[in-house]
C-alpha positions as a Python dict, from the first residue, in 0.01 Angstrom:
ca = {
    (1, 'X'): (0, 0, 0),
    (2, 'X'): (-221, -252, 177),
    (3, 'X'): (-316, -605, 148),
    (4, 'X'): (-623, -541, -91),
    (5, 'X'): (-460, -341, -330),
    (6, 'X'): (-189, -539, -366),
    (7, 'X'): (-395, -835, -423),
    (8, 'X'): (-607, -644, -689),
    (9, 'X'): (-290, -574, -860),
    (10, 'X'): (-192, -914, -848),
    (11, 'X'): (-553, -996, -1002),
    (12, 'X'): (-454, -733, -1313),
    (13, 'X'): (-107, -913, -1394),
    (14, 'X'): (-328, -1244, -1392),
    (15, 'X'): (-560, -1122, -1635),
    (16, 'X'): (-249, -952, -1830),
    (17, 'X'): (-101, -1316, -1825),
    (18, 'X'): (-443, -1419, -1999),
    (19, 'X'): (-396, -1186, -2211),
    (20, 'X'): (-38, -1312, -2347),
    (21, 'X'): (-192, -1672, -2321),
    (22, 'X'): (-497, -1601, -2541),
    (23, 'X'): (-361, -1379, -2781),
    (24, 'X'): (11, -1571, -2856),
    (25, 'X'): (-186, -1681, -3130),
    (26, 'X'): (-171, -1333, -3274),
    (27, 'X'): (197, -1311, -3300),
    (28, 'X'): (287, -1698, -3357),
    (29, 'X'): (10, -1818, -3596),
    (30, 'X'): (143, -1747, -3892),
    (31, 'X'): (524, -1779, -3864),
    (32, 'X'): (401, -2201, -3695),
    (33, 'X'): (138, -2266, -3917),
    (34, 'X'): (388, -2165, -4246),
    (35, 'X'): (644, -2407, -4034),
    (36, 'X'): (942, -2141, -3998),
    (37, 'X'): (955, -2219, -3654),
    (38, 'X'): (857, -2478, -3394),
    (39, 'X'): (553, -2393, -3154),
    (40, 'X'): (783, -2378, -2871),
    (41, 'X'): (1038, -2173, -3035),
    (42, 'X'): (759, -1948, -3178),
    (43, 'X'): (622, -1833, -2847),
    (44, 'X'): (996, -1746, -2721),
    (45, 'X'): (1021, -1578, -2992),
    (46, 'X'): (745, -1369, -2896),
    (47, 'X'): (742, -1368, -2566),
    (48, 'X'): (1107, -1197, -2597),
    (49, 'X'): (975, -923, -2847),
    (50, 'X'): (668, -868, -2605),
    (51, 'X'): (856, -773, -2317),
    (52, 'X'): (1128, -563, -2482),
    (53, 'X'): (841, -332, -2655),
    (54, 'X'): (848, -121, -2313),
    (55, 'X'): (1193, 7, -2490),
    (56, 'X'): (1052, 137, -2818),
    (57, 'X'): (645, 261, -2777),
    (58, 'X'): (539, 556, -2548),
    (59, 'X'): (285, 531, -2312),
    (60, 'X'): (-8, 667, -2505),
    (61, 'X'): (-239, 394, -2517),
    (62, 'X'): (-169, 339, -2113),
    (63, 'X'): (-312, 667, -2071),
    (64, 'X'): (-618, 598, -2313),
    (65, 'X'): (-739, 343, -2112),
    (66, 'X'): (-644, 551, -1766),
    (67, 'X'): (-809, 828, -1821),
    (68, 'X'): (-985, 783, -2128),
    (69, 'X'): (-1246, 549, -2119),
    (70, 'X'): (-1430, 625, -1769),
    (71, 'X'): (-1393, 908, -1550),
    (72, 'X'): (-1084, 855, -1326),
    (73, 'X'): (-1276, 1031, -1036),
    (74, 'X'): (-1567, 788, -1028),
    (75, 'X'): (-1279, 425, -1024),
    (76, 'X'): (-1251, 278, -711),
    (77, 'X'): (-1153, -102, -612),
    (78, 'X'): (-1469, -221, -674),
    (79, 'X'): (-1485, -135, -1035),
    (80, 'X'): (-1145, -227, -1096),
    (81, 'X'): (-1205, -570, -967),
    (82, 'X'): (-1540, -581, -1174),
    (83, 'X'): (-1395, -466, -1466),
    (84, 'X'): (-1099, -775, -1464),
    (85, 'X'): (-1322, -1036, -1375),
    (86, 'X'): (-1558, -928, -1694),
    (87, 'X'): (-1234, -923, -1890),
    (88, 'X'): (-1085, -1285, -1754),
    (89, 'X'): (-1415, -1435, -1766),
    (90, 'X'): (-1472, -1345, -2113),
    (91, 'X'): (-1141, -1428, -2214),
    (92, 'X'): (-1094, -1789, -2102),
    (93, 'X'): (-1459, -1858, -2230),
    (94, 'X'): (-1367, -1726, -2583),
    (95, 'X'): (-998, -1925, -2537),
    (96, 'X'): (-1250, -2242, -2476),
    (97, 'X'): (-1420, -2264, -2816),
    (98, 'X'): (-1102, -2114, -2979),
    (99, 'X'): (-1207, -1812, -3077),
    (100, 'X'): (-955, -1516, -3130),
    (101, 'X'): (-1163, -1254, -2970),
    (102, 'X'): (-1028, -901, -2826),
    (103, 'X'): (-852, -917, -2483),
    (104, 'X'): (-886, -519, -2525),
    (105, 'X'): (-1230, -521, -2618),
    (106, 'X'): (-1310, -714, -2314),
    (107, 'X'): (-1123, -504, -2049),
    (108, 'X'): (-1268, -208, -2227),
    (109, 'X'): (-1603, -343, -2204),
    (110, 'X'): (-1525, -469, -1871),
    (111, 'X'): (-1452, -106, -1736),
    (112, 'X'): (-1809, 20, -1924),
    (113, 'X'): (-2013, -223, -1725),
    (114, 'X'): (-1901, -184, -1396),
    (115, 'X'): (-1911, 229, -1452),
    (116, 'X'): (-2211, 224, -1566),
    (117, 'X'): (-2411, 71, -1273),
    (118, 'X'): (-2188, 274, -1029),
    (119, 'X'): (-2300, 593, -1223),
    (120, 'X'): (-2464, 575, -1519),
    (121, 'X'): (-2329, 703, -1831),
    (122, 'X'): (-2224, 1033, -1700),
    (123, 'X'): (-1873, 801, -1586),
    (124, 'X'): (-1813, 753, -2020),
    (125, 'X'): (-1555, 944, -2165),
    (126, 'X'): (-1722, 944, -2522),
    (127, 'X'): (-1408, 1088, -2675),
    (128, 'X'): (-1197, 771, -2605),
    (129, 'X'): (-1462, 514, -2643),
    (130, 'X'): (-1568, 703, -2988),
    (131, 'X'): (-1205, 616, -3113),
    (132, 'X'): (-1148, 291, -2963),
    (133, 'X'): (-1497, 216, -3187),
    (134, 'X'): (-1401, 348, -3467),
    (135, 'X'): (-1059, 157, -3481),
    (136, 'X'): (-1260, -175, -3373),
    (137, 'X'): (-1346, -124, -3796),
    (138, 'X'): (-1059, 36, -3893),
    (139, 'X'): (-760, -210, -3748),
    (140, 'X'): (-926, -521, -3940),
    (141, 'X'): (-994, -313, -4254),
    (142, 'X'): (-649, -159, -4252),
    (143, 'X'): (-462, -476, -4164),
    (144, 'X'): (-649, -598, -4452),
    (145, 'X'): (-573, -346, -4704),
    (146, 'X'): (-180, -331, -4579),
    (147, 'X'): (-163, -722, -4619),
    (148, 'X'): (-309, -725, -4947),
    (149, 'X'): (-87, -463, -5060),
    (150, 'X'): (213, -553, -4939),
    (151, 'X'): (114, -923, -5080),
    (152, 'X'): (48, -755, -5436),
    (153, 'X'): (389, -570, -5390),
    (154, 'X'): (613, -875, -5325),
    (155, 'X'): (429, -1145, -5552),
    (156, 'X'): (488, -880, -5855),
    (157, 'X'): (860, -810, -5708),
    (158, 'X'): (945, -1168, -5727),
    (159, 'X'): (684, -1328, -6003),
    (160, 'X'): (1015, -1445, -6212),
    (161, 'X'): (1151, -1605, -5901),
    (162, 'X'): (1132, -1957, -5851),
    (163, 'X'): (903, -2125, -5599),
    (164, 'X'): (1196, -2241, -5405),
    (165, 'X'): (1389, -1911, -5390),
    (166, 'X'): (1100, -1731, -5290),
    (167, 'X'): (992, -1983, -5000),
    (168, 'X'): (1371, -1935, -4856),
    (169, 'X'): (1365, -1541, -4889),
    (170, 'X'): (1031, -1525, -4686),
    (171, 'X'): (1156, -1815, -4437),
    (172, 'X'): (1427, -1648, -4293),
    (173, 'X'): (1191, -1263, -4363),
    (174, 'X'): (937, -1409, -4173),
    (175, 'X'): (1119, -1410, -3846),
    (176, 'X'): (1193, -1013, -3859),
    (177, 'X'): (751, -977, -3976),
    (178, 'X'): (698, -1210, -3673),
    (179, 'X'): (891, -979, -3450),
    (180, 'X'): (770, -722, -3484),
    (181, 'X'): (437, -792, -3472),
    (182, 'X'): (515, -961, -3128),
    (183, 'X'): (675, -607, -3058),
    (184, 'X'): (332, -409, -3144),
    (185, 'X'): (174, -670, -3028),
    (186, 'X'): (354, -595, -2685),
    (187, 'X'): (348, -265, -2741),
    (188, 'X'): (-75, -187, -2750),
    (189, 'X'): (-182, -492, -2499),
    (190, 'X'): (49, -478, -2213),
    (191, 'X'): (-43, -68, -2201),
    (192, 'X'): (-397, -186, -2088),
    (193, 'X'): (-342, -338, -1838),
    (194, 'X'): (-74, -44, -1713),
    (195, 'X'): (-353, 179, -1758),
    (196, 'X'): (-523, -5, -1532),
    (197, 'X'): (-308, -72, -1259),
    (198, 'X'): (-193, 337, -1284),
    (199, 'X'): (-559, 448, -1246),
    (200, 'X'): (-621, 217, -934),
    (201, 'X'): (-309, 385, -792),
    (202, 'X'): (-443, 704, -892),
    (203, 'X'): (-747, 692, -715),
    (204, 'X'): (-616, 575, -398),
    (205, 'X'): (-360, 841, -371),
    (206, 'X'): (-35, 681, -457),
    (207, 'X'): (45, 842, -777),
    (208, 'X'): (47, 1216, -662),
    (209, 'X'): (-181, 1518, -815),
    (210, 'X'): (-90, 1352, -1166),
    (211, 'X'): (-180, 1084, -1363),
    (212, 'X'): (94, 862, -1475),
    (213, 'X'): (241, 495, -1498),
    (214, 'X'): (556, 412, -1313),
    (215, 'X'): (797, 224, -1432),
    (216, 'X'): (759, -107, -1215),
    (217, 'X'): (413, -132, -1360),
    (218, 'X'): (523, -98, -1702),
    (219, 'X'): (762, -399, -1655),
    (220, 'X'): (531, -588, -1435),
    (221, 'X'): (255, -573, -1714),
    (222, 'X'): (508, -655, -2008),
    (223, 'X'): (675, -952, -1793),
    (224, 'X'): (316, -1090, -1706),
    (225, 'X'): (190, -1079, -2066),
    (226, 'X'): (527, -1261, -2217),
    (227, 'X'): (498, -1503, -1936),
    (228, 'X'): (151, -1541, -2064),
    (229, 'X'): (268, -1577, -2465),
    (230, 'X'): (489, -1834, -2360),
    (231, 'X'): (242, -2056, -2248),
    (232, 'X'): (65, -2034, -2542),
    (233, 'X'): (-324, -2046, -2661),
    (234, 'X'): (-273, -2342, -2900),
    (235, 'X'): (-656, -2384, -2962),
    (236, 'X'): (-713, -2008, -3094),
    (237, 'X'): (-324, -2054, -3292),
    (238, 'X'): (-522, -2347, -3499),
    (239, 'X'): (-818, -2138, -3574),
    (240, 'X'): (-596, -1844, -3707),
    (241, 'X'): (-351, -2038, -3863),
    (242, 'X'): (-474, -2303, -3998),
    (243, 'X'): (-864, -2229, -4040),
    (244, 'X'): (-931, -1886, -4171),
    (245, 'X'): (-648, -1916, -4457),
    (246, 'X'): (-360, -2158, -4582),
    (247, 'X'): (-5, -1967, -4569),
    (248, 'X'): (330, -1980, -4720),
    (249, 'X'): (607, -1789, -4579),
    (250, 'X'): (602, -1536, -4838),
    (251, 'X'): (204, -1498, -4687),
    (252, 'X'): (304, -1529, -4377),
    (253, 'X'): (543, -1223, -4425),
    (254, 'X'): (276, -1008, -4559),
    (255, 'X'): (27, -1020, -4333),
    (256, 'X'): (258, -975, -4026),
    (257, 'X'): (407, -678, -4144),
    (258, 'X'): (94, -533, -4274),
    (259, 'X'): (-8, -578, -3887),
    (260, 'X'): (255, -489, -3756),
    (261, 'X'): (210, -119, -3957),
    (262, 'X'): (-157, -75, -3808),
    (263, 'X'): (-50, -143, -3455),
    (264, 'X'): (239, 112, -3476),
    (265, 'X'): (-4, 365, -3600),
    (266, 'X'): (-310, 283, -3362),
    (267, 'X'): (-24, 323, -3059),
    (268, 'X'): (115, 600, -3167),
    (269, 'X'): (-236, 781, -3203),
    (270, 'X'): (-311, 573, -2844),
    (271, 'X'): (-607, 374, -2940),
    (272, 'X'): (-617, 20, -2776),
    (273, 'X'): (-693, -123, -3107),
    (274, 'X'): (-766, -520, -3119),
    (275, 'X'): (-444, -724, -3196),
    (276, 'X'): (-665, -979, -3268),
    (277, 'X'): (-868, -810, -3515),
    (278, 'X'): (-582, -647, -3688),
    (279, 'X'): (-381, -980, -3775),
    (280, 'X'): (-723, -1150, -3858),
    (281, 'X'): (-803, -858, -4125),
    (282, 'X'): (-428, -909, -4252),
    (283, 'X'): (-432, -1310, -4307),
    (284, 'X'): (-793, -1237, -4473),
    (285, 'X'): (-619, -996, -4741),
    (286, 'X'): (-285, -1178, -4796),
    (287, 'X'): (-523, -1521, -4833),
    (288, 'X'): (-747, -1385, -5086),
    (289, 'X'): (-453, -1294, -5315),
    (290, 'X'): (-419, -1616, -5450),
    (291, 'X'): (-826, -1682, -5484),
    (292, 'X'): (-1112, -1523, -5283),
    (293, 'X'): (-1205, -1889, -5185),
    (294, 'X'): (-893, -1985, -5061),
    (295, 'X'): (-1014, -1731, -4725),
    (296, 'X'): (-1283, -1936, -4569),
    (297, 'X'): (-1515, -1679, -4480),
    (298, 'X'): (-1760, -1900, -4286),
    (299, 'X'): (-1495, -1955, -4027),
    (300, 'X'): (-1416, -1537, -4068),
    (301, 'X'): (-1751, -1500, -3980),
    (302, 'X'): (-1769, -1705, -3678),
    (303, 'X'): (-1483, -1461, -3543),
    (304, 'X'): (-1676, -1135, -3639),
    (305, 'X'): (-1967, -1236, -3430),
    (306, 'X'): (-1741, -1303, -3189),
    (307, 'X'): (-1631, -988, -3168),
    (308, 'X'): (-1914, -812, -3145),
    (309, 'X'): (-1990, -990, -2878),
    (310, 'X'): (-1736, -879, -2676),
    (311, 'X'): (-1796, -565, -2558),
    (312, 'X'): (-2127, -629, -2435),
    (313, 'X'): (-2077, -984, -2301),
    (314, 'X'): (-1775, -875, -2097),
    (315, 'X'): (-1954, -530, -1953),
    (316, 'X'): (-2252, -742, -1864),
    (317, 'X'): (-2014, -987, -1620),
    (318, 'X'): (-1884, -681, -1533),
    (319, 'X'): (-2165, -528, -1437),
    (320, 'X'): (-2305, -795, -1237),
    (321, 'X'): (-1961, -884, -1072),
    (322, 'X'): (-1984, -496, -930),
    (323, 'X'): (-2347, -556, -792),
    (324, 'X'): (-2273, -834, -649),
    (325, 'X'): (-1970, -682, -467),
    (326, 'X'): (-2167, -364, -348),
    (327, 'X'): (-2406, -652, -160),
    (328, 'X'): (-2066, -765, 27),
}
């Protein structure tokens, strides 16, 4: 392995660790804002339950974004390096304004951009970009249905409850909902950036006749992306716990599990959904349980164009990052 891959690889883990930094607010908004735990003992929290997921979740979504997005044939360093600088530079920008935006979305449309100016779109594999599209709408939508539902569920289960037993049930519930969102959360992000790393190998030789992911890269990308959680994105936890929708623990509960559920389904099936989205869709539903104003849908909004931004924004660095390198 020589010096340039190696530092390309090192380049991945750095945008994995972005990842973890820009997206703890996924897994810690809820169970800080609510005030079950402490920032700092939130992201350890996570950061614990994002490295361990490598133990439960199969590698399907690893070999989504491998093989499934762009034609393996056509990767070489240069698109690889395109494709993370799209991703990182979109990431810290949306991090700026505190915006929760994909970190999958933008290494998908990362690898897009740089593909298409190498080859056109003969390089898509319209299969795996069809479902990671489709699931862009359906994580939100199911994250908010699952939230809602599971919020209808417990507030009938416990409506002769008092106010004060309920608030110490979900307390101490909310720390199993938190972790195991952390654990999906761990489980569908860090695979990106395996996929990444195992195609780069791939195409240089190093992996054999058949596409896989060894096993140092999938602890490499899980250690880089808790490392990442533990530092925390405190500007994007404000905006999803504190902006789109007051919680209580019992909300708080709700809306992690009903997150949780999608991302267990979406990396079972091996889509790299949008933890973002998903959690996003799930404090929308479990907010608007108590009254549709209490979600402040302005703010909801704000994110939505956000992500819809993403692909494109990210594949257009992307694409310019690889022209510019083909002029080196």
């Amino acid at each position: 392995m020589d010096a340039s891959l190696i530092a390309i690889i090192a380049l991945a883990l750095v945008f994995d660790f972005i990842n973890g930094f820009h997206d703890s607010a996924n897994s810690i908004a809820t169970v800080v804002s609510t005030r079950v735990l402490s920032p700092k003992q939130a992201v350890i929290w996570a950061a614990f339950f994002n490295f361990i997921a490598f133990l439960v979740f199969e590698l399907h979504v690893a070999n989504t974004i491998g093989k499934g997005i762009i034609d393996p044939a056509i990767v070489d360093r240069r698109i690889i390096v395109a494709t993370l600088l799209g991703a990182c530079a979109w990431d810290l920008l949306t991090w700026h304004w505190g915006l929760p935006t994909s970190s999958s979305h933008a290494l998908i449309g990362g690898f897009m951009g740089a593909a298409l100016v190498k080859v056109g779109t003969a390089a898509l594999v319209w299969s795996g970009i069809i479902k990671t599209l489709v699931f862009m709408i359906a994580a939100p939508l199911l994250g908010l249905t699952l939230g809602l539902g599971l919020g209808v569920a417990v507030y009938r289960g416990f409506r002769r409850a008092t106010p004060s037993r309920v608030d110490g049930i979900f307390r101490k519930g909310q720390l199993i909902s938190a972790a195991l969102y952390s654990l999906g959360h761990g489980g569908n992000d860090a695979q990106k950036t395996m996929g990444i790393i195992a195609v780069l190998l791939f195409s240089a030789g190093l992996l054999g006749p058949t596409f896989h992911v060894p096993l140092w890269v999938v602890l490499s990308c899980h250690a880089a992306m808790g490392l990442g959680t533990l530092f925390g994105g405190w500007r994007i936890v404000k905006t999803m716990g504190q902006k789109v929708a007051k919680l209580r623990p019992v909300d708080g509960f709700c809306a992690e599990t009903g997150g949780a559920m999608t991302l267990y389904l979406a990396t079972a099936l091996g889509v790299p959904v949008s933890t973002t989205h998903t959690i996003t869709g799930a404090i929308m539903g479990v907010g608007s349980l108590r009254r549709f104003t209490a979600v402040r849908w302005g703010v909801g909004g704000e994110i939505v164009m956000a992500w819809l931004m993403t692909i494109p924004a990210s594949a257009a660095v992307s694409a310019a990052s690889y022209w510019l390198l083909t002029l080196l």
